[in-house]
Every structure is written in C-alpha cells, then in structure tokens.
C-alpha positions, 0 to 999 in steps of 0.5 A: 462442480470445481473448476480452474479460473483463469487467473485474471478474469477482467483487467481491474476498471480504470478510475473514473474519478479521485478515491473518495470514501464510499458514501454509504460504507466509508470502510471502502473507496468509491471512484465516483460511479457507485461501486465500492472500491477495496485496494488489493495489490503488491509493491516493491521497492524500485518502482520508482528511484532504480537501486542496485550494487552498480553505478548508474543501477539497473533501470527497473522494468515498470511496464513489465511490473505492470505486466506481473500486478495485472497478470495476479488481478491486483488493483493497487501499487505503492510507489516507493521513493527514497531520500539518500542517494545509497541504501547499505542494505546490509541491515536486511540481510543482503551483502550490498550497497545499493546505489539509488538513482533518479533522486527529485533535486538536480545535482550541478555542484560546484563541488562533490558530495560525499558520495563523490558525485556533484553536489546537489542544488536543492532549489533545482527540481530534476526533470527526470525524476519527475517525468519518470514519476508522471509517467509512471503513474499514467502507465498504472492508470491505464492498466486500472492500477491505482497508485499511493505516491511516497513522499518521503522515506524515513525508515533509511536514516534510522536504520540503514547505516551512512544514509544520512552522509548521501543525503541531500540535507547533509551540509557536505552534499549540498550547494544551499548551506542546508543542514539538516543535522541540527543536533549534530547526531550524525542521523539528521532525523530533525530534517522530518520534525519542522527543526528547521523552517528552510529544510521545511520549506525546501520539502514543501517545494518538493511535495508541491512540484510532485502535486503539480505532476500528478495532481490531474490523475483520478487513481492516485492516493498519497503517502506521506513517509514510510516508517518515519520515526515518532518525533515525525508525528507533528511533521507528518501531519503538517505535511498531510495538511499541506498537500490538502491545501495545496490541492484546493486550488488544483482540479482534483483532491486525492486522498492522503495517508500516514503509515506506521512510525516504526520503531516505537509508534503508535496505532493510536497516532495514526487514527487520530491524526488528520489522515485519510487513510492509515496503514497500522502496525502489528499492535492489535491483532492486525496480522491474525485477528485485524479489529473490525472496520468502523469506517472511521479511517480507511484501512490499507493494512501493509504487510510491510509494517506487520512483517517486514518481508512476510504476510501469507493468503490467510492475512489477506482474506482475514483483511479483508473480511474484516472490512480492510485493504491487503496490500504486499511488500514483495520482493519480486524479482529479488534484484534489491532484497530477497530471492526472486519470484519465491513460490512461498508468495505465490498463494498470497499474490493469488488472493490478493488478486481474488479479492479484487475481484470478488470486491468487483462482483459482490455489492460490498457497498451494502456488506458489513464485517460480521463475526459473529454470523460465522465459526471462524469469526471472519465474514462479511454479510448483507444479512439475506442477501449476500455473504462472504465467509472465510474458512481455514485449511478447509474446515468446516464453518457454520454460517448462521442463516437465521432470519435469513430463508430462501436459497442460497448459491454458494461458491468456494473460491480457492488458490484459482479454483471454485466450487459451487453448490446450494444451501437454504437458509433460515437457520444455522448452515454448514459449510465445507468446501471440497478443497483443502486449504483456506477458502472463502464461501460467497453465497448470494441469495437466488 
C-alpha cells in the first residue's frame, strides 16, 4: 500500500528540561523524560538582527518563520547574530549592502560613527535587541522548536568587505576608546583572540547579559561564533568556558557549541576543545559519507559549513543514519541571500522534518549506526528490534537479518509518502521500495 502523509503529523514536543546528552546513547539529546532527541531543522540569516538594502531593514516576520519550520516538522533553529552594523553581501553574490538592525550595545553618541549614525556606548545594553532575542526564543519554545543562540559572528570581518569600519570595536564607532584593531590590519580580527583584556571583558558583559535572557529556557543551546577564524581557537574555548561557569550560579545548564573555523580550520580543534556540541566542516567525508558517530561529542552537521548555501535530502538522511543532527542553511524567502522559496530545497525541507519524526517514533535511544548490516552502508539497528536503512534513487538494499528471525513490519518513508509490507527475518533480506528516489526502510519487529 502507498499512501500520502500529511506533512506535519505532530507539532514537535516542547522541552520539558535543558538538552543534556542522552545517558544511554550520548550521539543523541535527552530533555530529561527518556526519549531520545535528534536535532533537524533549518535556519536563516535575519532571524535575529533584520538585514536588508534599506534603512531602518525590513523587520523580519519571526511568527510566520516559525509558521514555515512547523509546517516541514522541524524541531531545530540556529539564531543568527551579527557583529557589524552592514553586511557588503557583494561577496555572495548578491548586489547590495545590507544594513543590520538591532545591534546588542546602545548607540547614544556623542559623535557619529562611520556609518554616519551616533556612536555606540559599549558599556549600555540595548533593550531592544535583547527583548527581541527573550522573545523570540520563547516564541520557538512554544512551537516545541529548539534554539542554538550565536554569540558571536566571525565569518563578516574575514570576508565581508568594510565589516570591520561599522563595527562597534572600531576606535571611530565607539564612545569607550576600545580598539579592537591591535595590529592595525584594518580587519580587527584580534577582537575574537583574548589581544585585548578591555575588548574581552566588554564581550564577557555581553555573553552574561544574553545568559541572563535566556538562561530560564529548557530549549536553548549556545553557540559560540559562526566561522571565526583559527586564531579564535584559544578565544572560543575560553568563551565556552565562560558561559559554563557563568551558568553555575543560574538555575538551569544549556549546552554549549563550537562550529567550523573557516577558512583554514580543523575538524580536530573542534573534537577536542571543551565543547559540547560541534558542528564540522566537509573534511572527512561529512557531506556524502559522514564518519560513524561515537558519541564522543554531539554532532550537529550544518550545511552551511559543508556547502555554504547547499546540501540535498540524501545528506540528510545519510546524517542521520550515521548517528548525527541535519540542520539547513536556507535562504527562505531570498530577502538577504538568494532566490526565495526555491523548489530545489523543498525535498530537503521535507526530510528534515521526517526525520524528526521518525527520531520521535523509533526507540533511537537503543539503535546504533550500523554500516555493515546494510548494502548502502547507511543504517541505524536494534539488532532484532528495529532498524532504519537508507537506500538511494530507489535501489534495492540487502539488509542482513541474520540472527535476527521472526517478522518484521517494513515502512518505506519518501518525499511525504510511505509504503508498507512485511519481511521475515533470519538471514539476508532484500529491500525495495515501490517509489523511486531516495528512501528510508524502518522496520520494527511485530
């Protein structure tokens, strides 16, 4: 039989406690109740600070991104900030200087900044950033949307030309006699490399006061800064430091992230710096043959530092089946990057969202990778129990079921459709959905 899915079947479960790995299969999160927990879900870059050609920007619609992740199933979204008060988005291939508006300090002068705008007072929070951030990340809890708050943002200032003239830091936009720029470059990447112990305590003020915010929210994870370069190792991992001790003295620990240092980083700084969760870059085979989780660190494989703007459904799967967390880069509705809603992401934005699901109906926290129990080397199993095999453009896969007899309900779930039948076990099995396209087989003993 095939049959459609409606396309949301559950709204995702709201957390009933702070991420912490699952005590039993550390690949995976647990919220406190048992259950195991895989992150799957898309982000985009406004969420947080608006960016667009105008000034003041467009204010972005969160409620009705909120709207779009629950409608694909997705239980995850990375909240981006940004650390200049411009994005020249030139570089990515869009004609256009974004301005970027609300930014976390106040900007009361005296003076203007080079950006023609009153200088900012880095000593003065600006409420509006951080009641839009509080509100925000309540909004996705109740949608049962997890969060990963950036802290910082170092991708701009390596790449994005005049980010560092609208920075804060820079001794011209500031009323403070910071100077971020120590070696005079005119890049001021030493602000993210501990150069300067007023810069590193102004940022410490910051990351306390977005603690202080969010700190009361089960859903939230934190990350550091997206693609800082690798000078930042050493700044980074003091700043993961921070935020956990930070979070002794509050009522509830949240998980804290390192993502890819691009460019010239290393996987290997990642695992092993004092992280929680990591997110990689292509090095390793993460795009087509991720490396089998070993639960080591929690893996939350971004197709932002794999592709940029990329990534396809079979990625995901291949993620997950592997013991890892998909998440999306996507350019939703093309106001900053992109075209809008492009229907070459919408077989992606489908899988995630199935495999938050199927995350919710399988006991994950028993199944383990398995490569070598399935032909496309990709399967997670319960051996006897329950297994998940992934199979590409609709060909056949042999699933050895040696060992493992009886009778087997099989599902084939596909782009919001599914097939069911039957096999038994006890020895190899061929699998075959009726579909074309990639597939994934769950079959769970009766």
């Amino acid at each position: 039989m095939i049959a459609s899915l409606i396309l949301v079947l559950a709204q995702a479960a709201p957390a009933s406690g702070p991420l912490v790995p699952h005590p039993r299969n550390p690949r995976y999160l647990s919220d406190g109740t048992g259950r195991a927990v895989v992150l799957a879900g898309a982000h985009t870059w406004p969420n947080i600070v608006d960016m667009g050609p105008s000034d003041p920007p467009p204010r972005f619609n969160f409620t009705a991104h909120l709207d779009y992740l629950e409608r694909y199933g997705h239980n995850f979204t990375r909240l981006w900030t940004w650390e200049s008060s411009t994005w020249d988005a030139r570089p990515n291939k869009r004609e256009a200087t974004h301005v970027v508006f609300p930014l976390p300090y106040e900007r009361r002068g005296p003076g203007a900044a080079r950006d023609g705008k009153l200088k900012f007072d880095l000593t003065r929070f600006n409420a509006a950033y951080f009641d839009r951030l509080r509100s925000r990340v309540e909004a996705a809890g109740k949608r049962g949307i997890y969060v990963s708050v950036m802290l910082f943002e170092g991708w701009a200032m390596q790449h994005a030309p005049g980010a560092w003239e609208t920075h804060p830091f820079h001794r011209d936009n500031n009323v403070n006699g910071i100077d971020g720029d120590r070696n005079g470059d005119g890049k001021g990447l030493e602000v993210h490399e501990l150069a300067d112990a007023r810069v590193t305590a102004i940022q410490e003020a910051y990351v306390r006061k977005v603690i202080e915010t969010v700190n009361g929210f089960d859903h939230v994870l934190y990350e550091i800064s997206n693609e800082n370069h690798p000078a930042s190792t050493e700044w980074q991992y003091h700043m993961i430091r921070f935020v956990k001790e930070a979070e002794r003295a509050m009522p509830k620990r949240h998980l804290v992230g390192m993502t890819f240092q691009y460019k010239g980083g290393s996987n290997k700084t990642l695992f092993d710096g004092p992280a929680d969760w990591v997110s990689p870059n292509p090095d390793g085979g993460w795009r087509d043959d991720p490396p089998v989780a070993d639960g080591a660190k929690i893996v939350v494989s971004d197709t932002d530092h794999l592709w940029g703007i990329g990534g396809t459904s079979a990625w995901a799967w291949k993620t997950f089946l592997r013991g890892h967390h998909p998440i999306f880069m996507d350019p939703y509705d093309g106001a900053v990057l992109e075209k809008r809603f492009e229907p070459r992401w919408e077989p992606l934005l489908k899988a995630l969202g199935e495999i938050r699901r199927l995350a919710e109906r399988a006991d994950l926290a028993a199944m383990t990778p398995r490569p070598d129990l399935a032909s496309s080397k990709f399967c997670l199993a319960s051996p006897g129990k329950e297994y998940l095999v992934y199979a590409s453009s609709g060909a056949e896969v042999t699933l050895d079921l040696s060992g493992a007899p009886g009778d087997y309900v099989v599902e084939w779930i596909q782009d919001g459709a599914y097939e069911r039948s039957s096999v038994r076990g006890g020895g190899p099995v061929a699998l075959r959905p009726r579909f074309g396209g990639d597939a994934v087989a769950h079959l769970r003993a009766r």
